[in-house]
PASE-272647 format. One record per atom (N, C-alpha, C, CB): atom name; x, z, y negated; residue number from 0; residue in three letters. Coordinates in steps of 0.2 Angstrom, whole numbers, plus 5000, padded with zeros to 4 digits. Glycine has a CB too. Layout:
<atoms>
+----+------+------+------+-----+-----+
!  a !   px !   pz !   py !   k !   r !
+----+------+------+------+-----+-----+
! CA !    X !    Z !    Y ! NUM ! ala !
...
+----+------+------+------+-----+-----+
</atoms>
This chain:
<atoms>
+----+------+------+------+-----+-----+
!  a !   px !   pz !   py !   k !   r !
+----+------+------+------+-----+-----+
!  N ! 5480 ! 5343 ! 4411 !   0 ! unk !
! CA ! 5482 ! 5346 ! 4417 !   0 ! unk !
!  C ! 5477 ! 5352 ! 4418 !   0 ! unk !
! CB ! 5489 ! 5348 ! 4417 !   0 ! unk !
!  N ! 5475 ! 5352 ! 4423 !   1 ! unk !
! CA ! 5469 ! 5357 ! 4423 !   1 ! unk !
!  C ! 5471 ! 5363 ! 4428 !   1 ! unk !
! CB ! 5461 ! 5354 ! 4426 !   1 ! unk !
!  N ! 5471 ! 5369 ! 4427 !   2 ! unk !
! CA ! 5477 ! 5377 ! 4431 !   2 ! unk !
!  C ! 5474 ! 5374 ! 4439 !   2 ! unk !
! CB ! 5473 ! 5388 ! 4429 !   2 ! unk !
!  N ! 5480 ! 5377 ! 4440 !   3 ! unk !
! CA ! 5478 ! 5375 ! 4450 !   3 ! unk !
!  C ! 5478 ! 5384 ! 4450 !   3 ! unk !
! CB ! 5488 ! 5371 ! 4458 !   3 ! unk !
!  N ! 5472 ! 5385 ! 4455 !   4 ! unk !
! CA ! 5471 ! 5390 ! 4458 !   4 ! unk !
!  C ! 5477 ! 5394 ! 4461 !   4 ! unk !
! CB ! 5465 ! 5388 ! 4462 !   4 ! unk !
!  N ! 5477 ! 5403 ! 4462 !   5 ! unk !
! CA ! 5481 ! 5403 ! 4467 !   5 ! unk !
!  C ! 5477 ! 5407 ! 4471 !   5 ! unk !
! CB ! 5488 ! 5405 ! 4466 !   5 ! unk !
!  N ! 5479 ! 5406 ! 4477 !   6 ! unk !
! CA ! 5476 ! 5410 ! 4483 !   6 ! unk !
!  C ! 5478 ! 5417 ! 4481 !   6 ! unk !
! CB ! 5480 ! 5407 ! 4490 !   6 ! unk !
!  N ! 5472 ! 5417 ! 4486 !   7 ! unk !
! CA ! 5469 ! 5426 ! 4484 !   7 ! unk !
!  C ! 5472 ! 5427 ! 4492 !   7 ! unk !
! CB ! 5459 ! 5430 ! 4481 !   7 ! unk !
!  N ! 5475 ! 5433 ! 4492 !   8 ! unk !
! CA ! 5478 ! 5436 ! 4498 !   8 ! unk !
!  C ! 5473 ! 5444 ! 4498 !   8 ! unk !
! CB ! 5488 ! 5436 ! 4496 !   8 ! unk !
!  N ! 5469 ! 5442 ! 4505 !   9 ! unk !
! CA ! 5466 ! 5450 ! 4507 !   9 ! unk !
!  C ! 5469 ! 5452 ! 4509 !   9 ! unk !
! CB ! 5461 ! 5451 ! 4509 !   9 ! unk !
!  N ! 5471 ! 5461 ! 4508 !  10 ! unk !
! CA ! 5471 ! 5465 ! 4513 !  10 ! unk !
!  C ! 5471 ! 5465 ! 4517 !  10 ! unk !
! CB ! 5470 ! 5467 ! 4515 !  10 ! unk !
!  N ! 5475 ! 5466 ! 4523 !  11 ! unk !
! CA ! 5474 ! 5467 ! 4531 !  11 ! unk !
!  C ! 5476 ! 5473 ! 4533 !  11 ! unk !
! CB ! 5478 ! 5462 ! 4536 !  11 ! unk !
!  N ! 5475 ! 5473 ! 4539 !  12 ! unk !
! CA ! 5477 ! 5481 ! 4542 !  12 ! unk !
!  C ! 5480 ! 5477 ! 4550 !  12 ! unk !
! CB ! 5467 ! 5487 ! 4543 !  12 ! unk !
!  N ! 5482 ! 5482 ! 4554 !  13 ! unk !
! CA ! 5486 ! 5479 ! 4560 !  13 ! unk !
!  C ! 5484 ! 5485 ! 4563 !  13 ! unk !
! CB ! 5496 ! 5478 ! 4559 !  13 ! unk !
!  N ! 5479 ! 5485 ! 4568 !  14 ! unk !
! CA ! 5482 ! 5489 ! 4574 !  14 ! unk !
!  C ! 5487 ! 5486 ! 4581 !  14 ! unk !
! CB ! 5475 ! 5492 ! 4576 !  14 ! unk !
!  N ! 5489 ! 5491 ! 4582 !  15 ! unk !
! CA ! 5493 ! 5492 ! 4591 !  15 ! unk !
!  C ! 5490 ! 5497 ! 4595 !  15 ! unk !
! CB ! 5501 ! 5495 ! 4591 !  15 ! unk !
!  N ! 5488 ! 5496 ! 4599 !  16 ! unk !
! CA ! 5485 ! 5499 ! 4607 !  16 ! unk !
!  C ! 5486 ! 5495 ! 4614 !  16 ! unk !
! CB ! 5477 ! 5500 ! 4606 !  16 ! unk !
!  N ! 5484 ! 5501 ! 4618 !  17 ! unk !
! CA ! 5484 ! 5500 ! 4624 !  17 ! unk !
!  C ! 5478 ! 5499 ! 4626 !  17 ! unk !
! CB ! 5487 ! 5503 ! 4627 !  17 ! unk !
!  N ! 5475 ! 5494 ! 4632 !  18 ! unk !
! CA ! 5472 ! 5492 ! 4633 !  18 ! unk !
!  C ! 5469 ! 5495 ! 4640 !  18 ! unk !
! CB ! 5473 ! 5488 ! 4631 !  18 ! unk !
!  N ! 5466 ! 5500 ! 4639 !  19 ! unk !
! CA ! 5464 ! 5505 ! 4646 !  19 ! unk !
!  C ! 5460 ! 5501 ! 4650 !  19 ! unk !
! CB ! 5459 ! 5512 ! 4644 !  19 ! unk !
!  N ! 5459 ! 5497 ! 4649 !  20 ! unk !
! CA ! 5457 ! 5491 ! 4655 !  20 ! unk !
!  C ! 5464 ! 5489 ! 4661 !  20 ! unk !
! CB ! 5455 ! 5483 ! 4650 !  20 ! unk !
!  N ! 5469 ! 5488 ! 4657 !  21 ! unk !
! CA ! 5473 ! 5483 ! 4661 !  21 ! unk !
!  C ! 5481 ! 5487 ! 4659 !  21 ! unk !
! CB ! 5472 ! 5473 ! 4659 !  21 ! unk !
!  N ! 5480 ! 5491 ! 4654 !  22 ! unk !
! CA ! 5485 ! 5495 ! 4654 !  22 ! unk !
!  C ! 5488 ! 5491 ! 4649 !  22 ! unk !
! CB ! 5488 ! 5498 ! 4660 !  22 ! unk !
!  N ! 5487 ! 5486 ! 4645 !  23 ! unk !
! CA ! 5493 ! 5481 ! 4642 !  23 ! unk !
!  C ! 5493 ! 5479 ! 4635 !  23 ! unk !
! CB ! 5494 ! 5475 ! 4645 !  23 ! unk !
!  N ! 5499 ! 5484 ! 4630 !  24 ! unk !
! CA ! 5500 ! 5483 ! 4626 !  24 ! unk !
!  C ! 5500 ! 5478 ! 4620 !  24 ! unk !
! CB ! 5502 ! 5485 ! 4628 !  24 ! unk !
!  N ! 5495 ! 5479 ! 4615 !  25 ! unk !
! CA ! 5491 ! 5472 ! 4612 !  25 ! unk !
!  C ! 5493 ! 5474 ! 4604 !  25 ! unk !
! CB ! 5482 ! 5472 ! 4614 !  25 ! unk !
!  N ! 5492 ! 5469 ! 4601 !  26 ! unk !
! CA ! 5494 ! 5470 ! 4593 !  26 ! unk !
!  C ! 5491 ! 5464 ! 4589 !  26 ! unk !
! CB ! 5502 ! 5470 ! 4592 !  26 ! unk !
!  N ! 5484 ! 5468 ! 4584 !  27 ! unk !
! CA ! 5479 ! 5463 ! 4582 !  27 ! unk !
!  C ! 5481 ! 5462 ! 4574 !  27 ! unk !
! CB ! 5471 ! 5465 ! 4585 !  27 ! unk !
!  N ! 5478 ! 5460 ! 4572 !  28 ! unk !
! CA ! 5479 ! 5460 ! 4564 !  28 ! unk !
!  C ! 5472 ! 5457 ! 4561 !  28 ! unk !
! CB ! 5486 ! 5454 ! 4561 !  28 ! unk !
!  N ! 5467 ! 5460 ! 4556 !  29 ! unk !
! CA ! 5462 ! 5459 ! 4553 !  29 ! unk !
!  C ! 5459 ! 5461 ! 4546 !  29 ! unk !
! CB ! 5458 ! 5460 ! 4558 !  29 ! unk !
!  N ! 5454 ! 5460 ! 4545 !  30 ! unk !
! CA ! 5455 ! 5459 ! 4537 !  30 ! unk !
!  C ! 5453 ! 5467 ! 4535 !  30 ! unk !
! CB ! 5450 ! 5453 ! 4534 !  30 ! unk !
!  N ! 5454 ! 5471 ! 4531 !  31 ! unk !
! CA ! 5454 ! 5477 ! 4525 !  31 ! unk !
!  C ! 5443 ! 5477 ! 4525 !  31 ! unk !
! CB ! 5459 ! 5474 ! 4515 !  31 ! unk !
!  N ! 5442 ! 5472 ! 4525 !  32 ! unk !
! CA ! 5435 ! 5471 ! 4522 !  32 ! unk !
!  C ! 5430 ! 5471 ! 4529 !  32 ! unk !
! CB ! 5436 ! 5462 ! 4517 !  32 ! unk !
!  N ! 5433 ! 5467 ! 4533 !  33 ! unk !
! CA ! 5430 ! 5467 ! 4539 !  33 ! unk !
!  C ! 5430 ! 5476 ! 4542 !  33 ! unk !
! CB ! 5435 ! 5461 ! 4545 !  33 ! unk !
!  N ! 5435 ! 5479 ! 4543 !  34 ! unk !
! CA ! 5436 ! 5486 ! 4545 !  34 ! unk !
!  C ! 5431 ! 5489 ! 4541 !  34 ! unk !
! CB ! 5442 ! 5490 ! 4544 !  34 ! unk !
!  N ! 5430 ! 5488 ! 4535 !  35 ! unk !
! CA ! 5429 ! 5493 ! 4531 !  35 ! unk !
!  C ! 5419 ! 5492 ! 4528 !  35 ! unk !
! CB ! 5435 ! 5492 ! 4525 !  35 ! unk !
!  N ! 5417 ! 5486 ! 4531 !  36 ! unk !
! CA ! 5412 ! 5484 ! 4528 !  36 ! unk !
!  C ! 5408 ! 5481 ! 4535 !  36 ! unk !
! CB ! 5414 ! 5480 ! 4523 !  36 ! unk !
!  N ! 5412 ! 5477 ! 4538 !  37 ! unk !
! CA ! 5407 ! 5472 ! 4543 !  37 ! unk !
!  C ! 5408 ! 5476 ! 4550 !  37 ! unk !
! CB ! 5410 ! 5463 ! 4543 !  37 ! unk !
!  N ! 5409 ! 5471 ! 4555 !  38 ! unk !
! CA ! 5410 ! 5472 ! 4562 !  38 ! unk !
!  C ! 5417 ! 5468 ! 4566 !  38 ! unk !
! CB ! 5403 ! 5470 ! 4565 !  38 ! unk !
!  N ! 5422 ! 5471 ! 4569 !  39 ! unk !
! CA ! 5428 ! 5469 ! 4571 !  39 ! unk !
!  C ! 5429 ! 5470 ! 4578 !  39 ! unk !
! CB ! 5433 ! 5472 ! 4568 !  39 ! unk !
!  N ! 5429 ! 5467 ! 4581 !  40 ! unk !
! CA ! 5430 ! 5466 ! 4589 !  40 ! unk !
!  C ! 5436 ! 5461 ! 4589 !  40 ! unk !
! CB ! 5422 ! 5463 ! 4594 !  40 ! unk !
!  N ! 5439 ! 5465 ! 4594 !  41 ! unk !
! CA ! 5445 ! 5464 ! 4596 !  41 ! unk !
!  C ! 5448 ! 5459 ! 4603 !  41 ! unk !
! CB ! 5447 ! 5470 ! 4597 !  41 ! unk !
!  N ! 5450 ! 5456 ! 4607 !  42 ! unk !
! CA ! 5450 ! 5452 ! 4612 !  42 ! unk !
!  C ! 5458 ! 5456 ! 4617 !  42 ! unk !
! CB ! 5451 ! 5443 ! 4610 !  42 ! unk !
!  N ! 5457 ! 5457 ! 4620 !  43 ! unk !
! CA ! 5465 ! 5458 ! 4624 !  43 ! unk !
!  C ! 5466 ! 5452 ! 4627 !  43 ! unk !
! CB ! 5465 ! 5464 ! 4631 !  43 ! unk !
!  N ! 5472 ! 5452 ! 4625 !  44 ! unk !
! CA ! 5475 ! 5444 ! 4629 !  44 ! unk !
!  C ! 5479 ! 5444 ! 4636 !  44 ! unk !
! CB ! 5481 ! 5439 ! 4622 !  44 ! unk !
!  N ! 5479 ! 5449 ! 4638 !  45 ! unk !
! CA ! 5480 ! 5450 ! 4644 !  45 ! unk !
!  C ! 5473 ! 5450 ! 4652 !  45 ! unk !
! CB ! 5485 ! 5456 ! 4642 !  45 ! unk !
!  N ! 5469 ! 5454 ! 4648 !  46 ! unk !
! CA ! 5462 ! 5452 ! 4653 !  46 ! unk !
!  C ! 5456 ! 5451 ! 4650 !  46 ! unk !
! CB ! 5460 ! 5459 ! 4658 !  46 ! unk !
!  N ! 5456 ! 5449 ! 4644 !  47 ! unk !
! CA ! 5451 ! 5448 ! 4640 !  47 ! unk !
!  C ! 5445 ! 5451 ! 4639 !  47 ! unk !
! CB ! 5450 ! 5443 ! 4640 !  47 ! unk !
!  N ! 5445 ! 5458 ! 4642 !  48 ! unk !
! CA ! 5441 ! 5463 ! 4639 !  48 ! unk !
!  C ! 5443 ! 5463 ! 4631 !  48 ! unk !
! CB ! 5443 ! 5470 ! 4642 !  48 ! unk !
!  N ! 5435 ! 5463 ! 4630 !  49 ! unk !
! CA ! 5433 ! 5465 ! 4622 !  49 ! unk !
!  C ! 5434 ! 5475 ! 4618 !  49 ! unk !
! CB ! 5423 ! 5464 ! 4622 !  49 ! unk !
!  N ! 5435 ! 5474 ! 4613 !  50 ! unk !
! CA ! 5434 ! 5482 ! 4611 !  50 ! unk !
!  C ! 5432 ! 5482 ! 4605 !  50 ! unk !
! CB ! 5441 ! 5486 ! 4611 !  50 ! unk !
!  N ! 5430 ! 5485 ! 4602 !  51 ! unk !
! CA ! 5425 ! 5486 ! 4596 !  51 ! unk !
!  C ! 5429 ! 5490 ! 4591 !  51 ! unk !
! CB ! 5418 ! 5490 ! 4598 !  51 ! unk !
!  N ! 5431 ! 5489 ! 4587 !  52 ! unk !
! CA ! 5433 ! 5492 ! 4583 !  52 ! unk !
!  C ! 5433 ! 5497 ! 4577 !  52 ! unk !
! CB ! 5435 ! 5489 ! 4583 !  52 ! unk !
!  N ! 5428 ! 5494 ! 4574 !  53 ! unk !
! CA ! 5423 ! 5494 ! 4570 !  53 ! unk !
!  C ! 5416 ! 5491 ! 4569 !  53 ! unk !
! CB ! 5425 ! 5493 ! 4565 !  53 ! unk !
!  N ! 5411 ! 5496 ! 4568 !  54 ! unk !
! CA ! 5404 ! 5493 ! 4567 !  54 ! unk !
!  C ! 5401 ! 5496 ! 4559 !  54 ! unk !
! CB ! 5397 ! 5496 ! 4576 !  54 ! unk !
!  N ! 5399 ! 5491 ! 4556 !  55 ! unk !
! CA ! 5396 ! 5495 ! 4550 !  55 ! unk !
!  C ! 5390 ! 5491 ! 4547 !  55 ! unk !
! CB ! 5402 ! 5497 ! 4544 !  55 ! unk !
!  N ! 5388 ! 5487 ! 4552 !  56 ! unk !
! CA ! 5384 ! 5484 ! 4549 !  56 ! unk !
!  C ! 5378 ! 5486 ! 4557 !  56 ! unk !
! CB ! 5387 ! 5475 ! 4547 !  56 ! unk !
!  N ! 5379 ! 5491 ! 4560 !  57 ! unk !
! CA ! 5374 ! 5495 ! 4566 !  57 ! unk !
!  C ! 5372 ! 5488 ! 4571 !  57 ! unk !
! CB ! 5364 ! 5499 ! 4561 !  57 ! unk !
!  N ! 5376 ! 5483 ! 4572 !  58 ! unk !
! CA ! 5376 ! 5481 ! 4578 !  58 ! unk !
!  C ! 5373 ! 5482 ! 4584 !  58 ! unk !
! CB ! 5380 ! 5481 ! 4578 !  58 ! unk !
!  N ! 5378 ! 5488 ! 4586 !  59 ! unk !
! CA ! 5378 ! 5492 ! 4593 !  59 ! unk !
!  C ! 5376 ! 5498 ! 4591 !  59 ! unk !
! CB ! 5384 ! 5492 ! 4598 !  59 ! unk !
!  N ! 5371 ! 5498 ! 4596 !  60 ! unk !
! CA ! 5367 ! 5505 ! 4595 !  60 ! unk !
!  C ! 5370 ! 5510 ! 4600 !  60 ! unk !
! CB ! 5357 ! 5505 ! 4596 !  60 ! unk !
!  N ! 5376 ! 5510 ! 4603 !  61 ! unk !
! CA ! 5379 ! 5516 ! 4607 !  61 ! unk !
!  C ! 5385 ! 5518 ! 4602 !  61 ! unk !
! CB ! 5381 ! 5513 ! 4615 !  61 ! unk !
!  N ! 5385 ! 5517 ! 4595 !  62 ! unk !
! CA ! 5390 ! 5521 ! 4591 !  62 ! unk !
!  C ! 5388 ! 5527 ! 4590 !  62 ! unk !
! CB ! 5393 ! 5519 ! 4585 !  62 ! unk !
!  N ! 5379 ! 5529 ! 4590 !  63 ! unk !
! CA ! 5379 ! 5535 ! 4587 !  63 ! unk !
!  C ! 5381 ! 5539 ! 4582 !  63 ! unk !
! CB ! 5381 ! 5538 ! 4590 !  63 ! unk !
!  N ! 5381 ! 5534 ! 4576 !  64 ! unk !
! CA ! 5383 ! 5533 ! 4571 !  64 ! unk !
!  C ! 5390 ! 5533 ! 4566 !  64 ! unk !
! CB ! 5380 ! 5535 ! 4569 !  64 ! unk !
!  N ! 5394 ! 5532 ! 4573 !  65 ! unk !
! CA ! 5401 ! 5532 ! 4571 !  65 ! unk !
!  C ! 5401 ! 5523 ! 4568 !  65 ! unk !
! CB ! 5408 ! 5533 ! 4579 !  65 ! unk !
!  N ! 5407 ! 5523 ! 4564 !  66 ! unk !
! CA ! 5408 ! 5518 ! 4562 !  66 ! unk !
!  C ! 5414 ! 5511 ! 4564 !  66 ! unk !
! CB ! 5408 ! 5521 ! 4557 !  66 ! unk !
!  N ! 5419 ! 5518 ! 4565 !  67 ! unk !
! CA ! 5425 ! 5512 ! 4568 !  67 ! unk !
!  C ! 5430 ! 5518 ! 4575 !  67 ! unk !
! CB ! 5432 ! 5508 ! 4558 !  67 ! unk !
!  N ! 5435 ! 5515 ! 4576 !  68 ! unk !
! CA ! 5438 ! 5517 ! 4581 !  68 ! unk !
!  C ! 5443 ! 5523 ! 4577 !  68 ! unk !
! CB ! 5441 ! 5510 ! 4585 !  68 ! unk !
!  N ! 5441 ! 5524 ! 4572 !  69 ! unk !
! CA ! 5445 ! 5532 ! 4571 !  69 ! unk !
!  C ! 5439 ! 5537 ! 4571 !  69 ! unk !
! CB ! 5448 ! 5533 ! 4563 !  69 ! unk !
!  N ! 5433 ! 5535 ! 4570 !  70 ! unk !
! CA ! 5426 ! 5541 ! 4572 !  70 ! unk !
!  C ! 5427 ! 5541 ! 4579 !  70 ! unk !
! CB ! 5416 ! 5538 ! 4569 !  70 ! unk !
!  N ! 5427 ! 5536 ! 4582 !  71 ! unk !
! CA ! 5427 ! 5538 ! 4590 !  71 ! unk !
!  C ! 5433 ! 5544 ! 4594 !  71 ! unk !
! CB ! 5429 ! 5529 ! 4593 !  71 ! unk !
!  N ! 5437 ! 5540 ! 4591 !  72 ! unk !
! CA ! 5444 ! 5544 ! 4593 !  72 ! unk !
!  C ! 5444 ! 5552 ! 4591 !  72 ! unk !
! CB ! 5451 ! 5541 ! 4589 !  72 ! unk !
!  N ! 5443 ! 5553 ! 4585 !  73 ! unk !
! CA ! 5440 ! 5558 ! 4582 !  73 ! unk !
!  C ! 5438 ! 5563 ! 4585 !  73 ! unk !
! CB ! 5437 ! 5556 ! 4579 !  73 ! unk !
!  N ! 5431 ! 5560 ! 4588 !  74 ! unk !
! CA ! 5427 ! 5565 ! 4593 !  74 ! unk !
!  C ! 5429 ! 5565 ! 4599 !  74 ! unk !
! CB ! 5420 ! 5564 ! 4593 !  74 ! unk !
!  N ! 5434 ! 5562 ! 4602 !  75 ! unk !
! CA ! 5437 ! 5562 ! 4610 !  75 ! unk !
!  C ! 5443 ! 5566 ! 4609 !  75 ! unk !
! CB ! 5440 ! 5554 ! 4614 !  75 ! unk !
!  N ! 5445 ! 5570 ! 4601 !  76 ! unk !
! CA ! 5449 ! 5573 ! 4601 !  76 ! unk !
!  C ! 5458 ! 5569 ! 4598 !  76 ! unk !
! CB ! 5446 ! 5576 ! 4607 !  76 ! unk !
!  N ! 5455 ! 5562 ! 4600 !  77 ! unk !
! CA ! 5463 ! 5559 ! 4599 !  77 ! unk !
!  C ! 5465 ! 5557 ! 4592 !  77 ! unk !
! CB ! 5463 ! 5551 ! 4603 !  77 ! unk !
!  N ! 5471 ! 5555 ! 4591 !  78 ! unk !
! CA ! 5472 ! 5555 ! 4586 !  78 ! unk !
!  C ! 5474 ! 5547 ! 4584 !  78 ! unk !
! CB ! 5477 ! 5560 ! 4584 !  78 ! unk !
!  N ! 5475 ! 5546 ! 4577 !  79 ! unk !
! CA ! 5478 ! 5538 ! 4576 !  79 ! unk !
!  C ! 5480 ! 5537 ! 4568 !  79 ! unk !
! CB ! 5472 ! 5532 ! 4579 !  79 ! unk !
!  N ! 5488 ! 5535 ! 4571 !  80 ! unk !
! CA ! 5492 ! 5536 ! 4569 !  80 ! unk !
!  C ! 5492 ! 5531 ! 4562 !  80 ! unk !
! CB ! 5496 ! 5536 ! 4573 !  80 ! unk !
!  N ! 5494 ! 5530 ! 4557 !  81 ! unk !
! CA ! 5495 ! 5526 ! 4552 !  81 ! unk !
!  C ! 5499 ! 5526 ! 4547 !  81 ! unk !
! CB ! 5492 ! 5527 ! 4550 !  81 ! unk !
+----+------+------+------+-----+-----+
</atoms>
């Protein structure tokens, strides 16, 4: 009998926001690794504006070398919660 593998369970993270486009409350879920390393764009499923969540691989050159949506908030002064 040869060992059955088990699934490796990554990290996630959950955000909840509002969607200053259309005003409507959204709730996404994505990976620990993606936030923390890659790039995460978000979809609103009410008007399907995009949001950016994180960029750490310099994608988009209008972060100004923020990285994810707590640098941003950060410097607008806002806070986020966890």
């Amino acid at each position: 009998n040869a060992p059955t593998a088990t699934p490796s369970v990554s990290p996630s993270l959950k955000l909840i926001y509002t969607c200053k486009i259309c005003n409507s409350r959204q709730q996404k879920q994505f990976s620990k690794l993606a936030y923390t390393k890659g790039v995460v764009i978000v979809t609103c499923d009410s008007c399907n504006n995009r949001h950016l969540i994180a960029d750490n691989l310099g994608w988009f050159s209008d972060m100004n070398g923020k990285k994810n949506i707590e640098d941003i908030l950060k410097e607008k002064g806002e806070t986020v919660g966890k």
